[in-house]
N, C-alpha and C positions, 0 to 999 in steps of 0.2 A: 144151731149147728156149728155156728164158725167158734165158741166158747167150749167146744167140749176137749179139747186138748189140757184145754186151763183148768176146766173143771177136773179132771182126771187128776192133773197135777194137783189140785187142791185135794182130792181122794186119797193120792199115795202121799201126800206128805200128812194125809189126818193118823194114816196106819203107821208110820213112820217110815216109810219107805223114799228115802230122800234121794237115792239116785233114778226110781222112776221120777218123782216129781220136777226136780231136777230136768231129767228129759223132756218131760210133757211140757212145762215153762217154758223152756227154749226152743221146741217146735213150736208153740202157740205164738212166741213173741216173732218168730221168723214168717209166720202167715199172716198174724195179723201186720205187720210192716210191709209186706208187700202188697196187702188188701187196702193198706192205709187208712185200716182202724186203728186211731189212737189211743183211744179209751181200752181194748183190746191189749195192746202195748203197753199200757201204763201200770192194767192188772196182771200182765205177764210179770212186767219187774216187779210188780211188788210178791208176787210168787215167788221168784229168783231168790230176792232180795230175803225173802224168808227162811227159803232153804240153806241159802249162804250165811244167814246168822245162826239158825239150827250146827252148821256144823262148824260154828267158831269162827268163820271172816267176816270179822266185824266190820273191817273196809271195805272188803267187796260190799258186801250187805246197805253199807251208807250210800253207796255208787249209785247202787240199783235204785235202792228205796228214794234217793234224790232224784235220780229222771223221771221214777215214776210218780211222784209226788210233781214236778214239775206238770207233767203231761196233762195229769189228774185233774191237778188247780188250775190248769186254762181254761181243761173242760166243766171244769165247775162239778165234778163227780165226789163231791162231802165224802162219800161212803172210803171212796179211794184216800180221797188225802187223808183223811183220817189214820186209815192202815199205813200210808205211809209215814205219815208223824210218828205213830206208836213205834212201828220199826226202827225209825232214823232215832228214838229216844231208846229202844231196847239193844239200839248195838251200840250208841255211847256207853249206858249202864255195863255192854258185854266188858268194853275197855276199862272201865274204871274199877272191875272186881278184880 
């Protein structure tokens, strides 16, 4: 139950709908931080982090995709840091075109 904001978010950003997902990230990252589900928070930014490179802020997007990659690799959640390497490598690539 407490993932279905993010799941949503990950729904409107599969349709391309990036200012719901957009939304749904940022409520999900605002519950799970008050829940002080980490893990919950880490796959929020990397949500963020996604949306924010979809629409060209390569900085914001490195911001995000780095805390959540922090968060991630404490928790030891592979699946997460992974997403966030791929990010933090697809928004250098964003800068460098």
């Amino acid at each position: 139950m407490l993932s279905v904001r993010k799941d949503l978010g990950d729904v409107a950003g599969a349709r391309g709908d990036r200012d719901a997902a957009r939304a749904l990230y940022a409520e999900s990252l605002v519950i799970f931080r008050e829940l002080g589900n980490r893990i919950g928070v880490g796959w929020s930014l990397n949500g963020l982090g996604r949306v924010a490179l979809d629409q060209g802020h390569s900085a914001l997007a490195r911001t995000l995709y780095t805390e959540g990659f922090s968060i991630l690799k404490e928790l030891g959640d592979k699946q997460g840091v992974a997403e966030s390497l791929e990010g933090l490598a697809a928004s250098e690539v964003s800068d460098a075109v």
